[in-house]
N, CA, C and O atoms as a DFTB+ gen file, in Angstrom:
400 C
 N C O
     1  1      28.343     -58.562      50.439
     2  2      29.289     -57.943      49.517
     3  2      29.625     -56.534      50.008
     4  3      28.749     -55.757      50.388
     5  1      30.831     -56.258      49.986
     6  2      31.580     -55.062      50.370
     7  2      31.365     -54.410      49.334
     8  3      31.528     -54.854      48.198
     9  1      30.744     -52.619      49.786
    10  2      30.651     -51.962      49.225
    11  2      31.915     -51.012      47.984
    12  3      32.900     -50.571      48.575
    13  1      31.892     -50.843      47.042
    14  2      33.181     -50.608      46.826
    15  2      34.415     -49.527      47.582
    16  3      35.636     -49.679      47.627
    17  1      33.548     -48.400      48.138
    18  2      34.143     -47.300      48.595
    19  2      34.266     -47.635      50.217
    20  3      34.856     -46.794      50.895
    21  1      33.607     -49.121      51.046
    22  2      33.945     -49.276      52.282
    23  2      34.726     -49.480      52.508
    24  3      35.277     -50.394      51.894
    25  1      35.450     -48.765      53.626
    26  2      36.962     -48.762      54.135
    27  2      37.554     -50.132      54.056
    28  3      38.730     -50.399      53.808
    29  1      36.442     -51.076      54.334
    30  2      37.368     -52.368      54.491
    31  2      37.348     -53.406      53.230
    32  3      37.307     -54.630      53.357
    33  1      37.384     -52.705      52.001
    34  2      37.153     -53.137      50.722
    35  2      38.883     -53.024      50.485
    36  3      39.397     -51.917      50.325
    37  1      39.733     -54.329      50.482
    38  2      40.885     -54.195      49.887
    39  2      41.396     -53.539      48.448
    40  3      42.449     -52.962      48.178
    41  1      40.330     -53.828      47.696
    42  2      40.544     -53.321      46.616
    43  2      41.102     -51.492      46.426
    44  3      42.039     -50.867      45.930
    45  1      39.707     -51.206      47.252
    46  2      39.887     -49.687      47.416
    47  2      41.179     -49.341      47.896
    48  3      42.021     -48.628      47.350
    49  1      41.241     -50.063      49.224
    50  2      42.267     -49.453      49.797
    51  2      43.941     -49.985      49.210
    52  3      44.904     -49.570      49.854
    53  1      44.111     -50.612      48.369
    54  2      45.567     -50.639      48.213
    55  2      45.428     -49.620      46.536
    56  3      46.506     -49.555      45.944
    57  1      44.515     -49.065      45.998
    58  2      44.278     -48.314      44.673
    59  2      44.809     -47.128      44.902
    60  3      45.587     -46.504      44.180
    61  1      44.073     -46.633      46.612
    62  2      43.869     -44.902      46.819
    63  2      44.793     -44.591      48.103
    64  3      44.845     -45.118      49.215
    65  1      45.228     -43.937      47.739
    66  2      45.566     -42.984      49.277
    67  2      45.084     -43.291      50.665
    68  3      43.977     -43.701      51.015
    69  1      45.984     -43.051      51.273
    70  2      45.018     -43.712      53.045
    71  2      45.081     -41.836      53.560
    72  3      45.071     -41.597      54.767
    73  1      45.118     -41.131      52.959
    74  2      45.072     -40.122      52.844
    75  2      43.988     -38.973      52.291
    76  3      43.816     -37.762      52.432
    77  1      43.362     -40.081      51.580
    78  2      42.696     -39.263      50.678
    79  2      41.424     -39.931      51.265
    80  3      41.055     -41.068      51.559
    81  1      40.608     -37.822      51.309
    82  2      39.288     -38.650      52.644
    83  2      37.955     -38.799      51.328
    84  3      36.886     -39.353      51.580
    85  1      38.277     -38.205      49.967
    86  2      37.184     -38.165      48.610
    87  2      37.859     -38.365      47.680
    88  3      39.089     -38.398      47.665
    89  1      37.109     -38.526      46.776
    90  2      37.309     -39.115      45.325
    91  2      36.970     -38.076      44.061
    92  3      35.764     -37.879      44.213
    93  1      37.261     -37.547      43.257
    94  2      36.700     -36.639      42.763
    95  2      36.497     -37.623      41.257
    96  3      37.544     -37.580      40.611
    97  1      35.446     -38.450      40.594
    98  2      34.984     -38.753      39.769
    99  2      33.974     -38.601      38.356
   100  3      32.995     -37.855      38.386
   101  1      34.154     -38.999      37.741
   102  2      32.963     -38.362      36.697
   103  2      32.386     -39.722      36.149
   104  3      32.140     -40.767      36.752
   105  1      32.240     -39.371      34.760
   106  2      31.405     -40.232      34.199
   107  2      32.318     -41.411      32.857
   108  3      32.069     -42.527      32.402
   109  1      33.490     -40.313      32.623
   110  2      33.834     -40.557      31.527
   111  2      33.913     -39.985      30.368
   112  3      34.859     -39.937      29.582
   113  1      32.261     -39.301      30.268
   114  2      31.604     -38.511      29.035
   115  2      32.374     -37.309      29.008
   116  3      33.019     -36.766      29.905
   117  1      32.250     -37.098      28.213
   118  2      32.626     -34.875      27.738
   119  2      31.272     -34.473      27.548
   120  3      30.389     -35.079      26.940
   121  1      31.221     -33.513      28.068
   122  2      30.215     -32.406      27.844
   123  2      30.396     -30.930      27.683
   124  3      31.087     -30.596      28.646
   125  1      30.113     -29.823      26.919
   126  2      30.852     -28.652      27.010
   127  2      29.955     -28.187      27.606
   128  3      28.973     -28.773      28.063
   129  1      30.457     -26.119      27.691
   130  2      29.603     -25.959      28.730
   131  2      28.035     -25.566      28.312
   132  3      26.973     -25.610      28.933
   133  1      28.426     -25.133      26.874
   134  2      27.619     -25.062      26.040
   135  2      26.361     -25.671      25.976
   136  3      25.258     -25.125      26.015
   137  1      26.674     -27.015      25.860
   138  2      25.682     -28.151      25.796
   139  2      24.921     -28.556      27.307
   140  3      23.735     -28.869      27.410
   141  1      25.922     -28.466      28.457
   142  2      25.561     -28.364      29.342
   143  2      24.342     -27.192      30.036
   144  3      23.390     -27.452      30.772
   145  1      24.684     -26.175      29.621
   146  2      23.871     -24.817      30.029
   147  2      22.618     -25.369      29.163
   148  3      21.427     -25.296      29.465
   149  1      23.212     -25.949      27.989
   150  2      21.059     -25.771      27.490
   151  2      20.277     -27.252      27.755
   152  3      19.059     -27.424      27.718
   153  1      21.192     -28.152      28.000
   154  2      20.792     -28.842      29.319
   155  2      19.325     -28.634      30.367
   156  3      18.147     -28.984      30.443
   157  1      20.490     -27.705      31.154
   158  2      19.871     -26.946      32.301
   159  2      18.372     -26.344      31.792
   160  3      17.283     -26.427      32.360
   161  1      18.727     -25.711      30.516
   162  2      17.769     -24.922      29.875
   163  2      16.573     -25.452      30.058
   164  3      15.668     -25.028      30.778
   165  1      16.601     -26.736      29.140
   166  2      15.594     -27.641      29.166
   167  2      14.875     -28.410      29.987
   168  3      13.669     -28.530      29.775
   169  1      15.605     -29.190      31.271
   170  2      15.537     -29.561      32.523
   171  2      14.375     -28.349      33.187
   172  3      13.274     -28.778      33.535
   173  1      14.580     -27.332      33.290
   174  2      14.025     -26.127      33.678
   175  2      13.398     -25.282      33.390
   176  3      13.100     -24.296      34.064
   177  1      12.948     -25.692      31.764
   178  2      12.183     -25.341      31.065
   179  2      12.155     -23.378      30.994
   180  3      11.453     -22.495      31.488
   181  1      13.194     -23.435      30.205
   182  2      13.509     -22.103      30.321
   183  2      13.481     -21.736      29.053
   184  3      13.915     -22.416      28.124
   185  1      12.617     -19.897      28.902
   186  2      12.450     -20.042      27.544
   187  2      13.507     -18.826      26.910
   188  3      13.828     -18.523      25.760
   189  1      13.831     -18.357      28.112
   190  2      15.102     -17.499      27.726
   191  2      16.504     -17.406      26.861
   192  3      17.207     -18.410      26.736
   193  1      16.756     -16.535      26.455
   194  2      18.514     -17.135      26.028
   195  2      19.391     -17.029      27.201
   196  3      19.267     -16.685      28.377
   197  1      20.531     -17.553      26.261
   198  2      21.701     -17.920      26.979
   199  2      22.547     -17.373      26.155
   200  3      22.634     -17.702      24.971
   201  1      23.340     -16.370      26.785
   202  2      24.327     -16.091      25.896
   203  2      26.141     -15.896      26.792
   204  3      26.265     -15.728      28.005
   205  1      27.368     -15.987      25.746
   206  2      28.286     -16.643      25.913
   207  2      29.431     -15.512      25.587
   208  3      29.859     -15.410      24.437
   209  1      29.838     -14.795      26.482
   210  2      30.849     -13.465      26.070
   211  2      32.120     -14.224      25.678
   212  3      33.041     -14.571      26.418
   213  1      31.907     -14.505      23.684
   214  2      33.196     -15.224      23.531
   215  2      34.468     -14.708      23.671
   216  3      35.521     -15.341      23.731
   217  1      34.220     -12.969      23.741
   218  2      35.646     -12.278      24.312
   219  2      36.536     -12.720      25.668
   220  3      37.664     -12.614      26.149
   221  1      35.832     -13.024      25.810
   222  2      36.309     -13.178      27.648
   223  2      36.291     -14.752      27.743
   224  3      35.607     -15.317      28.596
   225  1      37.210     -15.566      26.667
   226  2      36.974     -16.964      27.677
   227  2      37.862     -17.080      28.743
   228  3      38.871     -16.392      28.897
   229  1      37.316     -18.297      29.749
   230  2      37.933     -18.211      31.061
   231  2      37.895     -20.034      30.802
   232  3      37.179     -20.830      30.194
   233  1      39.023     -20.082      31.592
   234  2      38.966     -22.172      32.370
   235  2      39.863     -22.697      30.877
   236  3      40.402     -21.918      30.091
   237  1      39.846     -23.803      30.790
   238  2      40.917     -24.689      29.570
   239  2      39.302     -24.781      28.801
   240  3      38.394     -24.058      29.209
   241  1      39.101     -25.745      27.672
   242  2      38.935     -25.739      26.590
   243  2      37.954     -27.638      27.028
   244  3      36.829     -28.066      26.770
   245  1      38.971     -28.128      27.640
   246  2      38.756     -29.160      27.664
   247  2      38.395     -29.685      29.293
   248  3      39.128     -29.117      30.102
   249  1      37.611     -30.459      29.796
   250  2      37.970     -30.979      31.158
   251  2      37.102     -32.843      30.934
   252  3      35.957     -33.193      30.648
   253  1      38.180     -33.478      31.199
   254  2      37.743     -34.588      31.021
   255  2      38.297     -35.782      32.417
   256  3      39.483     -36.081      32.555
   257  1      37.270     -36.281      33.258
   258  2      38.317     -36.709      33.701
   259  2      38.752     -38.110      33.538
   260  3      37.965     -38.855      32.954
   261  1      40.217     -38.745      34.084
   262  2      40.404     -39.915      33.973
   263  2      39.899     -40.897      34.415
   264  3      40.808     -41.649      34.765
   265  1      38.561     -41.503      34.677
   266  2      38.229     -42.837      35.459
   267  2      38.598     -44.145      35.248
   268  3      38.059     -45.133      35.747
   269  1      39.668     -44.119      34.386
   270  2      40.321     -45.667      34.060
   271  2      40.692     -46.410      35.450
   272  3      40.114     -47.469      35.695
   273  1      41.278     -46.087      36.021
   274  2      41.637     -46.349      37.784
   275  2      40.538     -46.934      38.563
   276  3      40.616     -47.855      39.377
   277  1      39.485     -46.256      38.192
   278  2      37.882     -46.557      39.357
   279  2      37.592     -47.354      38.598
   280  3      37.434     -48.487      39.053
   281  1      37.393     -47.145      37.138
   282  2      37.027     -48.596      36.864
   283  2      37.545     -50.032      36.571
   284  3      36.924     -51.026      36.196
   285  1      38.784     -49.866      36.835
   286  2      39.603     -50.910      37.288
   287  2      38.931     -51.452      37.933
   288  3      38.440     -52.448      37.402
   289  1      38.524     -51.180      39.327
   290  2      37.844     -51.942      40.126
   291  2      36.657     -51.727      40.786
   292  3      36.324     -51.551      41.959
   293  1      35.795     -51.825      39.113
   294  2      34.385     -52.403      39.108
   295  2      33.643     -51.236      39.333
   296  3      32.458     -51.500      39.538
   297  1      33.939     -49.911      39.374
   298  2      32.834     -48.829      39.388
   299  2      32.563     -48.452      38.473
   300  3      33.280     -48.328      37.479
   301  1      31.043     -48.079      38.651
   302  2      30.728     -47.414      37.131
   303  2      29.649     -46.628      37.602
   304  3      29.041     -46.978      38.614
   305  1      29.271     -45.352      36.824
   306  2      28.265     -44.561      36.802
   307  2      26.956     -45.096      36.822
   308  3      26.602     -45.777      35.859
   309  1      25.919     -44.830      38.080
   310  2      24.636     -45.160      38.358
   311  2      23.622     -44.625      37.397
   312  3      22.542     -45.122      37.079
   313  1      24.271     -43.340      36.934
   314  2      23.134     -42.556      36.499
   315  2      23.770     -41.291      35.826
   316  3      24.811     -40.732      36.174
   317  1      23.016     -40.981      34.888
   318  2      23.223     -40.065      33.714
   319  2      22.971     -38.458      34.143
   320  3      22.166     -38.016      34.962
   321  1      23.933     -37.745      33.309
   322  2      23.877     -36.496      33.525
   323  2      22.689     -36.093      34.160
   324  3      22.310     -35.630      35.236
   325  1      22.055     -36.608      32.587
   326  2      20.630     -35.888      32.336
   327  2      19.598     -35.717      33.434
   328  3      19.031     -34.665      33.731
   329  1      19.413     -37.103      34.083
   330  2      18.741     -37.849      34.856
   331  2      18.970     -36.853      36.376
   332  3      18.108     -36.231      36.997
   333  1      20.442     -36.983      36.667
   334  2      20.688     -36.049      38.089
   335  2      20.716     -34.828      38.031
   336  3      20.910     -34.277      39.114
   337  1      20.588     -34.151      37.116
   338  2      19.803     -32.903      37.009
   339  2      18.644     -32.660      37.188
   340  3      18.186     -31.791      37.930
   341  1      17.969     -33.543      36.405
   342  2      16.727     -33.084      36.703
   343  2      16.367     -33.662      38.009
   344  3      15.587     -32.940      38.631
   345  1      16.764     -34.938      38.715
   346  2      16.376     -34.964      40.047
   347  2      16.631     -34.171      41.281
   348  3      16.080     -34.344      42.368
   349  1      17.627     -33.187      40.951
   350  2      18.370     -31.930      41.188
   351  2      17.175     -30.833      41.458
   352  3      16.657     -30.256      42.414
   353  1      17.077     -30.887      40.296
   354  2      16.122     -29.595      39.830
   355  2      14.748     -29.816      40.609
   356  3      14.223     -28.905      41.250
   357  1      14.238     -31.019      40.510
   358  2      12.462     -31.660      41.206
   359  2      13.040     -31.179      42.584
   360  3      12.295     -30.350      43.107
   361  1      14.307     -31.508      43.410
   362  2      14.308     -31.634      44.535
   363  2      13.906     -30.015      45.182
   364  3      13.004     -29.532      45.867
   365  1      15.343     -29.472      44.411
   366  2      15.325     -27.694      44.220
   367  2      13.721     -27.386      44.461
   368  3      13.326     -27.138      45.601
   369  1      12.842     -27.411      43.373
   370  2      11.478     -26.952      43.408
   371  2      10.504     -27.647      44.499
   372  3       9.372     -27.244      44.769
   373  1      11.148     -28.758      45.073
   374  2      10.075     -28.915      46.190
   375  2      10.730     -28.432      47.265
   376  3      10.081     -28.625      48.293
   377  1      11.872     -27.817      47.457
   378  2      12.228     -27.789      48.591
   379  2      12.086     -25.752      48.991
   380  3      12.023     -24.974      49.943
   381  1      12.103     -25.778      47.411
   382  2      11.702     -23.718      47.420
   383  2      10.486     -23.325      47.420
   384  3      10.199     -22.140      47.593
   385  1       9.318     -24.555      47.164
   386  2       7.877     -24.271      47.280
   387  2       7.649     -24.882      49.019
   388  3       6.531     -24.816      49.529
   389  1       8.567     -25.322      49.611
   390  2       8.025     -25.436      50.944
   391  2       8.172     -24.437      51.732
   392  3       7.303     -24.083      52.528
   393  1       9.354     -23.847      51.583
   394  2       9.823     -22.776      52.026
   395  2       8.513     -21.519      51.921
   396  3       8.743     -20.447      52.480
   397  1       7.738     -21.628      51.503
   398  2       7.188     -20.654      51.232
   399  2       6.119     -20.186      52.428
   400  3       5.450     -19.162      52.291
């Protein structure tokens, strides 16, 4: 079985661009950044605050993206926010305690 993103996967290739060398995808989900940062918080076990200069917002309000297209044909998310953060984060800490 052809991988979905292998070049010689028809599917892919009559969907996308013969142009286009990435894909920029998500999950589907919304997350703000809000929720996201204490996320992180937690992942990282942080006992600090977080705080949010509501004077100064910056970026849109919203960012969601469209994956109706990818999942047209048959992709779907392996794995959860949550999950690749923190495997993120384990990697981060073994790779800054080797360094040492």
């Amino acid at each position: 079985a052809l991988e979905l993103f292998d070049p010689k996967n028809k599917e892919y290739i009559n969907k996308f661009s013969k142009t286009c060398s990435h894909i920029n995808i998500g999950s589907g989900k919304e997350i703000t950044i809000k929720n996201l940062a204490l996320l992180i918080k937690k992942i990282a076990r942080y006992d600090g605050d977080i705080h949010f200069d509501k004077s100064m917002p910056d970026g849109i309000n919203r960012k969601l993206l469209d994956i109706s297209r990818i999942k047209n044909i048959g992709w779907k998310p392996k794995i959860e926010l949550e999950d690749g953060l923190e495997k993120v984060f384990n990697q981060y800490k073994i790779d800054y305690e080797n360094k040492s």
